[in-house]
NUNUDO-971389 format. One line per 10 residues: number of its first residue (from 1); their letters; for each residue x, y, z of C-alpha. Coordinates in steps of 0.2 Angstrom, whole numbers, plus 5000, padded with zeros to 4 digits. Each point is the difference from the previous one (the first is absolute). Example, Ala and Ser with C-alpha at 12.3 -4.5 7.8 and 13.67 -1.06 7.14 Angstrom:
BEGIN
1	AS	5062:4978:5039  5006:5017:4997
***
This chain:
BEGIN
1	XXXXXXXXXX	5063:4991:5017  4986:4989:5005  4988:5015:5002  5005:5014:4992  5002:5016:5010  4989:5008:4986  4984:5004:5010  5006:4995:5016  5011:5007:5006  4992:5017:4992
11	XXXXXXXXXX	4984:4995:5009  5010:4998:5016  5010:5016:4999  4985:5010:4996  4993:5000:5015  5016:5010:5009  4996:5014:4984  4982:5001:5002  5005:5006:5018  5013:5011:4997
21	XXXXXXXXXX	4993:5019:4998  4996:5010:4985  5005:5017:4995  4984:5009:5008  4997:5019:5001  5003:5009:5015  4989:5012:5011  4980:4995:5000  5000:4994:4983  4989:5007:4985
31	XXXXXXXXXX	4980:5004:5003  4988:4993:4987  5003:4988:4990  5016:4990:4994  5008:4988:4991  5013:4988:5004  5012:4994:4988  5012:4985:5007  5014:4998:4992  5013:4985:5005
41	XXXXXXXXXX	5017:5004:4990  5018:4995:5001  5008:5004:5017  5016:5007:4989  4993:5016:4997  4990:5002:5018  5016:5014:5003  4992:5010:4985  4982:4995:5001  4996:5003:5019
51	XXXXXXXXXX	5002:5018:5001  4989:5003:4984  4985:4991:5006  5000:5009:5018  5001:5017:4986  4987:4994:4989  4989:4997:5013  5000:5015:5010  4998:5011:4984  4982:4990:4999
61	XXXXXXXXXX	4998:5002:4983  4983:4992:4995  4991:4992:4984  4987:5005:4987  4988:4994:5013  5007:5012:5015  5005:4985:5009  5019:5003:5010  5014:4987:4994  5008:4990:5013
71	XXXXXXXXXX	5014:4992:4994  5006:4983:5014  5017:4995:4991  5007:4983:5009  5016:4994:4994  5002:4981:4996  5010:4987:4989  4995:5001:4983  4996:4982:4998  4994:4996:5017
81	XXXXXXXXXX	4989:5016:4995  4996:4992:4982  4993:4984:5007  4990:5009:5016  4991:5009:4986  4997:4985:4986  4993:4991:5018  4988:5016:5003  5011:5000:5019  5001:5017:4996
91	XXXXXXXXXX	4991:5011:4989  5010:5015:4998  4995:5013:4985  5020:5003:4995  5013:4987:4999  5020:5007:4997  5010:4986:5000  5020:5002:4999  4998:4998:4980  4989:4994:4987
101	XXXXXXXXXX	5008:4981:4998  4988:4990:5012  4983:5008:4988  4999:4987:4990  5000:4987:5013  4989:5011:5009  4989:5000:4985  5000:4982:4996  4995:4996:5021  4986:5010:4999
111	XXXXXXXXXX	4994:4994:4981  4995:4984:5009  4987:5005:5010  4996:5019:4989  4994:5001:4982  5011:5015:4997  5018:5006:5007  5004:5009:5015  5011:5012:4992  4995:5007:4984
121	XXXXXXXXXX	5010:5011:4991  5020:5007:5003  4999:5008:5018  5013:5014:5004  5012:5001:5009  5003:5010:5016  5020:4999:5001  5014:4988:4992  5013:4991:5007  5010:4986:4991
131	XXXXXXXXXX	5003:4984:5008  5020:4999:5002  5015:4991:5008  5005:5010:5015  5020:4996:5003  5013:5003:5012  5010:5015:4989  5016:4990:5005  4992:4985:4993  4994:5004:4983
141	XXXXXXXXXX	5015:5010:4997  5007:4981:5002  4989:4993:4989  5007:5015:4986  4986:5013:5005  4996:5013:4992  5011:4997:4986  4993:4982:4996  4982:4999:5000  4995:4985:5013
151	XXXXXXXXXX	4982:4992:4999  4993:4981:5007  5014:4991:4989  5013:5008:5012  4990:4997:5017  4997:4980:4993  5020:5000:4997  5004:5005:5018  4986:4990:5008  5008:4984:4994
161	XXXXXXXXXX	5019:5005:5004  5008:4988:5010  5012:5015:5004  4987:5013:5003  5007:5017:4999  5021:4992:5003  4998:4999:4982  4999:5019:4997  5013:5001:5015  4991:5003:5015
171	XXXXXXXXXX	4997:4985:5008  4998:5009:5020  4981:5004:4989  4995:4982:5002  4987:4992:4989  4989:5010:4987  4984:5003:5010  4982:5006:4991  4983:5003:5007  4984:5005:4992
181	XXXXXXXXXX	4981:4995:5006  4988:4987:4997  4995:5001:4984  4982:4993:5005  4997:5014:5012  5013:5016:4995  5000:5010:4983  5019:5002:5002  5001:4980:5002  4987:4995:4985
191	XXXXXXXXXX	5012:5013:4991  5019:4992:5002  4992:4982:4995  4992:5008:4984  5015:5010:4997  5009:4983:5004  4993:4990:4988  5001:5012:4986  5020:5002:5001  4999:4982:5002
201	XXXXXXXXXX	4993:4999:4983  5008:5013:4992  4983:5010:4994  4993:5017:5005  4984:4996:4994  4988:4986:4995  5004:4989:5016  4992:4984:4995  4993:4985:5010  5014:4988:4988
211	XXXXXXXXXX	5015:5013:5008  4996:4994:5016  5001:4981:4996  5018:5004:4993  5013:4993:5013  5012:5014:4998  4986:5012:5006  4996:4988:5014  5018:4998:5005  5004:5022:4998
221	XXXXXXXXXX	4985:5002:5012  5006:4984:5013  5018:5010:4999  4991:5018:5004  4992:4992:5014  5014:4989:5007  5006:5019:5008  4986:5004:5008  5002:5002:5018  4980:4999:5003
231	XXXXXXXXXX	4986:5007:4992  4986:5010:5009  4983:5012:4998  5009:5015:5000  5013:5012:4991  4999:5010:5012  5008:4987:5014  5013:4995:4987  5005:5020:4997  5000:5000:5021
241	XXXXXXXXXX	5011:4987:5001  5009:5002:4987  5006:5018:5006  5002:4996:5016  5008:4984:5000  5012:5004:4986  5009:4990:4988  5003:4985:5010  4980:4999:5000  4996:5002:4984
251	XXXXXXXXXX	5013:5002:4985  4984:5008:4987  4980:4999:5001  4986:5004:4990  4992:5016:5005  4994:5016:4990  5012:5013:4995  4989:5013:5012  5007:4989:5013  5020:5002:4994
261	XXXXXXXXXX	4996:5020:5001  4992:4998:5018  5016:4990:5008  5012:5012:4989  4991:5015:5005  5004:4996:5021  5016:4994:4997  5003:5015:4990  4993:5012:5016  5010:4990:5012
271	XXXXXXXXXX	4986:4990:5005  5007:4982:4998  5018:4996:4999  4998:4986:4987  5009:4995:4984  4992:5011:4986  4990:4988:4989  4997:5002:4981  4982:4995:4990  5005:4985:4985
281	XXXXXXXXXX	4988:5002:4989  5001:4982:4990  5006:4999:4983  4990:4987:4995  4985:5012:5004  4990:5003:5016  4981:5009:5004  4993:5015:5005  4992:5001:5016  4987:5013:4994
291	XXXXXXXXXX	4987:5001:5013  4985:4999:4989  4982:5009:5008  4987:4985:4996  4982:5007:5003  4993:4982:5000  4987:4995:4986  4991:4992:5015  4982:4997:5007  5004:5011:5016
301	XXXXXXXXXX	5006:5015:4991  4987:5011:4995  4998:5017:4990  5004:5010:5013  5014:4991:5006  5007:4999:4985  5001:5020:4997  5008:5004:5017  5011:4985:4998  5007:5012:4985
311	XXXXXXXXXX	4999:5015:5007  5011:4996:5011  5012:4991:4987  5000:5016:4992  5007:5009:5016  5015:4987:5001  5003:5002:4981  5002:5018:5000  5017:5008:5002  5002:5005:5018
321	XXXXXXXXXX	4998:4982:5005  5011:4993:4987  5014:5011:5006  4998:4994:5016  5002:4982:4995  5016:5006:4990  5007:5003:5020  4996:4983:5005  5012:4992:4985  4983:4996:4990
331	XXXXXXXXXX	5000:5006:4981  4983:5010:4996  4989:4991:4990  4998:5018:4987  5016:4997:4991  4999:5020:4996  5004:5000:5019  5022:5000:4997  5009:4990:5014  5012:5006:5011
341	XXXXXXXXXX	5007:4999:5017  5001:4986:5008  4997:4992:4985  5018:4999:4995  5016:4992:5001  5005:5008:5016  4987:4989:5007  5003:4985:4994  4988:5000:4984  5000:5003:4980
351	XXXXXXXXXX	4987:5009:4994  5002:4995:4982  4997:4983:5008  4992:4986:4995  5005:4998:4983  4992:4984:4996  4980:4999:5007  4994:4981:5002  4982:4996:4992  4989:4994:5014
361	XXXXXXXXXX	4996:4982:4996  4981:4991:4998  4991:4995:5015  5002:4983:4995  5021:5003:4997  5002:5009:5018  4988:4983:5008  5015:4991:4991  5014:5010:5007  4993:4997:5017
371	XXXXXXXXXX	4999:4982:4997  5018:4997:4995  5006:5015:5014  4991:4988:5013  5011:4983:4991  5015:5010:5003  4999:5012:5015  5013:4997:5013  4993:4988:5012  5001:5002:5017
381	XXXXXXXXXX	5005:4992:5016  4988:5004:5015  5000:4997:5018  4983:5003:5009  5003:5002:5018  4983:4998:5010  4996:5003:5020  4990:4986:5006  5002:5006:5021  4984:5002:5009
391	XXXXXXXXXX	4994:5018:4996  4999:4994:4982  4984:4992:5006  4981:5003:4991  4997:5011:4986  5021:5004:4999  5004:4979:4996  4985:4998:4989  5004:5016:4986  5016:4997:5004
401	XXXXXXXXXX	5001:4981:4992  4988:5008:4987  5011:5013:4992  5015:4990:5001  4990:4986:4990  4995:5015:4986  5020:5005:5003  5005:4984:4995  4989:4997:4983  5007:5017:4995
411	XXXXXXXXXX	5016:4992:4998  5006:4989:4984  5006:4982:4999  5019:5004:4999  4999:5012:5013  5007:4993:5017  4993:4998:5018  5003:4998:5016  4986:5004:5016  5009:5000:5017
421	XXXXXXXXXX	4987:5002:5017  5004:5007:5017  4995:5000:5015  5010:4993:5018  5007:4989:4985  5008:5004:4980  4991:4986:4986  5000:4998:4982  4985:4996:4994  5010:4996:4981
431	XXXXXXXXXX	5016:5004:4997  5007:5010:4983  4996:4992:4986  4990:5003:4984  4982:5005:5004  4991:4990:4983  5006:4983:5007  4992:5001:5017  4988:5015:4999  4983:4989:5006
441	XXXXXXXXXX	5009:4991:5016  5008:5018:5004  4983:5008:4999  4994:4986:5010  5010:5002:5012  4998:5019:5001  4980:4998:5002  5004:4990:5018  5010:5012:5009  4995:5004:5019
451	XXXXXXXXXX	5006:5012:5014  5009:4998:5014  5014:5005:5011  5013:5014:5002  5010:5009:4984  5018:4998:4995  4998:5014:4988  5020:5005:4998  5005:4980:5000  4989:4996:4989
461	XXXXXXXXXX	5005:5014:4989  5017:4997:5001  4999:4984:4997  4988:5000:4983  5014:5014:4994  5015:4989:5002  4989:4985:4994  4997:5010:4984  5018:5007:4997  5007:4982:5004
471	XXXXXXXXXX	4985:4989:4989  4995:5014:4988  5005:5003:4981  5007:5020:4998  4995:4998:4981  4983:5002:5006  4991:5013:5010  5004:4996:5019  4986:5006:5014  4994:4996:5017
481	XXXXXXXXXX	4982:5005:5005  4998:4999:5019  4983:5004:5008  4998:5002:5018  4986:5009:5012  5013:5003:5014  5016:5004:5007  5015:4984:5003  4996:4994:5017  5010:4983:4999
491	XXXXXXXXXX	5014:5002:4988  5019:4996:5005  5008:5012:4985  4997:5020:5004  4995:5011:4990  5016:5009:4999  5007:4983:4994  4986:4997:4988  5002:5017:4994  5019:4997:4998
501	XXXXXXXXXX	4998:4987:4988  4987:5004:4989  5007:5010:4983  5014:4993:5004  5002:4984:4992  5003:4997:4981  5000:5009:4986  5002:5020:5006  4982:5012:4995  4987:4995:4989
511	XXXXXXXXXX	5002:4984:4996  5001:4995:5019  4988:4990:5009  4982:5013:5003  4991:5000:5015  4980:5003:5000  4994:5004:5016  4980:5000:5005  4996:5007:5017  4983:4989:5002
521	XXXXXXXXXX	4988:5011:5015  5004:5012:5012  5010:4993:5012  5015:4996:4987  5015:5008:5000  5000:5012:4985  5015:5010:5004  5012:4983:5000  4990:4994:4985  5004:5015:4990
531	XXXXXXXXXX	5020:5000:5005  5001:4981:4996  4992:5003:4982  5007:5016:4995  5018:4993:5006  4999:4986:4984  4992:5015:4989  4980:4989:5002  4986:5008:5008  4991:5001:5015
541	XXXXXXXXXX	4980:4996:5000  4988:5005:5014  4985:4984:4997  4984:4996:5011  4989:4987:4994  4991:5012:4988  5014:5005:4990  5012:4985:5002  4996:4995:4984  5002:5017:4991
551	XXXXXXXXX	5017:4999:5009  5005:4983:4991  4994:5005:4982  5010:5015:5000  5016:4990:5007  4997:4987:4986  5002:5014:4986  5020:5002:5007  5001:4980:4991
***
């Protein structure tokens, strides 16, 4: 990428967290004094977690010093959250990130500007949950599951079958079809590449920077990726989508085995009506999301802090707790605590799994791995579509033609653009073609775009979409962004037509073309925004010119 979405996009997207509320006490609140300890942590345990703070804080236990602990718990990606804190954004006093594997990146970030580290020591951890392969059951028994062990080497395999799944007899299944996140903003993401370039090497421990110079590794990792239907910030949208789309979405995607149970657990009460779907925990080795409680060795967190930041690590340690974790599909982190339901075959997982546990790699190995993921992700081929009519006027044109300026340099070289404007009229500004060779005339261009006239939001839509199934590459990610601060008020196609046609070209589920939606305002029309994105299995984005830019960042992480 030209700019990397290290920082930037986390800078962006912290601003949306930062509002979002805290886990508070009730009533009138503690008299006398208090002390607040912030803790940001992984949203994957926010099911488990949420309930305990409100607990904690209405027993009002106190410290030493008589003061009353006030725990505010806000949940956030664990590296978006790593970088907020290395940048002082945030200053919490706890940081529980998914799993230990980004500390010593962590570590070596904050190094540059600290004489000592911000994690001393070997944290605990509050639950475990292994990183794993969630699978259609029909599926992996294809593959030979549960009698053959399947890892990255059989995911690489189908990824680069010309026959897909014909050549395990079911050809009505289409192409092979992965997801898993951004690795520079998920756990889950940062995870698969590691765990990708370790089977790529054969090794389970002592990853080195020579590994990843080795053009078998950097040929494994381009096969793992050329599956990928598109990435994104969250494992809990490619769980969502996942289970609700079903197979023809999504064949398999990274996600934590707590995740398996949850799915397995409704289908199981008669909640969903899905396909059941099994964990694969890798062969070739795989992590541990472990949840680890960091009280930061930083300048903000004092004494006091400190000793009600334990307490109350103390009170999620303890054995009530832990069995309640046991109910969400988390293991407890006391291994006297024994497992049992529904951590178990009925719901899709193996308890005596993993078998093989993955060394987490130096800072300067996983920079590497990011590096060669970023020369071999699956590019992507993007249609912006802007409104230019009248109401785009003042503050709306100016931030608009700003964040699609920031939208543009978070894109790579091989990545392919096309910007389409409407108003009375449909223009393209530069068609599809590679983004390296004419990146400075395209943000030239960009920088002088005005306002005026009326909005052809469905034609313009429509056409964009059939432009990009007719021009587009579907080896690569295929998306349309369309922004617009009204509703159609020129357009010949209806939205019954518009609607007809989208989802319905091409390639059937995931790896069809996705539609990003960004309602920009009040007066747009959210409700047919939302029906247009959800229809391609995108997502629909309500923008003003504060937040337009936050909007962009977070569509970026989906490339």
């Amino acid at each position: 990428m030209k700019k990397s979405l290290y920082g930037f996009v986390a800078a962006l997207l912290i601003v949306g967290v930062l509002l979002s509320a805290c886990n508070l006490p009730g009533g009138g609140g503690p008299t006398g004094p208090t002390v607040t300890v912030s803790i940001y942590y992984g949203s994957e345990k926010q099911e488990w977690l949420e309930p305990l703070v409100e607990e904690y804080n209405d027993q009002e236990n106190k410290t030493a010093q008589g003061s009353t602990i006030i725990i505010e718990a806000t949940p956030m990606g664990s590296i978006e959250s790593a970088h907020a804190i290395v940048d002082e954004i945030i200053q919490p006093t706890v940081w529980s990130p998914a799993s230990s594997v980004y500390v010593p990146v962590a570590n070596a970030e904050w190094r540059k500007t600290h004489s000592d580290d911000l994690i001393v020591g070997t944290p605990n951890d509050l639950v475990l949950s292994p990183v794993v392969i969630a699978m259609w059951q029909p599926m992996a028994e294809a593959l030979g599951w549960p009698k053959q062990p399947l890892g990255w080497a059989d995911i690489a395999a189908m990824a680069t079958s010309e026959e897909g799944w014909a050549a395990y007899g079911y050809p009505e299944w289409g192409s092979f079809k992965l997801g898993h996140t951004h690795p520079e903003f998920s756990n889950s993401g940062i995870v698969s590449v590691i765990a990708e370039a370790y089977a790529g090497a054969g090794k389970q421990y002592n990853l080195s920077m020579d590994d990843l110079q080795d053009p078998d590794v950097q040929s494994f990792v381009a096969a793992v990726e050329s599956a990928i239907i598109h990435y994104g910030s969250s494992t809990g949208f490619f769980a969502e989508r996942m289970f609700d789309r079903g197979p023809s979405y999504l064949s398999a995607a990274v996600m934590y085995e707590n995740l398996v149970v949850a799915q397995e657990s409704k289908r199981l009460a008669g909640q969903v009506a899905q396909l059941p779907v099994v964990a694969i925990y890798p062969q070739e080795g795989t992590f541990w999301s472990n949840h680890p409680y960091i009280v930061l060795n930083a300048p903000w967190v004092t004494d006091e802090l400190r000793e009600a930041a334990e307490a109350f690590e103390a009170f999620l340690l303890d054995r009530p707790q832990q069995l309640r974790a046991i109910e969400l599909g988390f293991r407890p982190a006391d291994p006297s605590i024994p497992l049992a339901a529904p951590l178990d075959a009925q719901h899709g997982v193996d308890p005596a799994q993993p078998q093989t546990v993955l060394e987490v790699p130096s800072a300067e190995v996983i920079a590497g791995i990011l590096r060669l993921w970023r020369q071999n992700k699956k590019p992507v081929d993007v249609v912006v579509v802007m409104d230019i009519s009248g109401s785009m006027g003042g503050e709306k044109i100016s931030t608009a033609r700003s964040s699609l300026i920031e939208f543009i340099n978070l894109l790579s070289d091989r990545d392919r653009l096309q910007v389409m404007l409407f108003n009375d009229d449909i223009i393209s500004l530069t068609p599809l073609s590679p983004l390296g060779e004419k990146r400075d005339d395209v943000l030239r261009r960009v920088s002088g775009i005005i306002e005026n006239g009326y909005t052809r939001l469905y034609d313009a839509t429509l056409q964009a979409y059939e432009e990009l199934e007719a021009n587009g590459d579907p080896k690569h990610i295929r998306a349309v962004i369309v922004l617009s601060d009204g509703q159609d008020t020129r357009s010949q196609s209806s939205l019954g037509e518009l609607m007809k046609q989208l989802g319905t070209t091409g390639e059937a589920g995931g790896n069809s073309i996705k539609l990003f939606t960004i309602g920009f305002g009040d007066d747009a029309d959210l409700n047919v925004l939302r029906d247009m994105a959800e229809t391609t299995g995108g997502k629909q984005y309500k923008a003003d010119p504060a937040t337009i830019r936050e909007v962009y960042a977070e569509i970026a992480t989906f490339f």
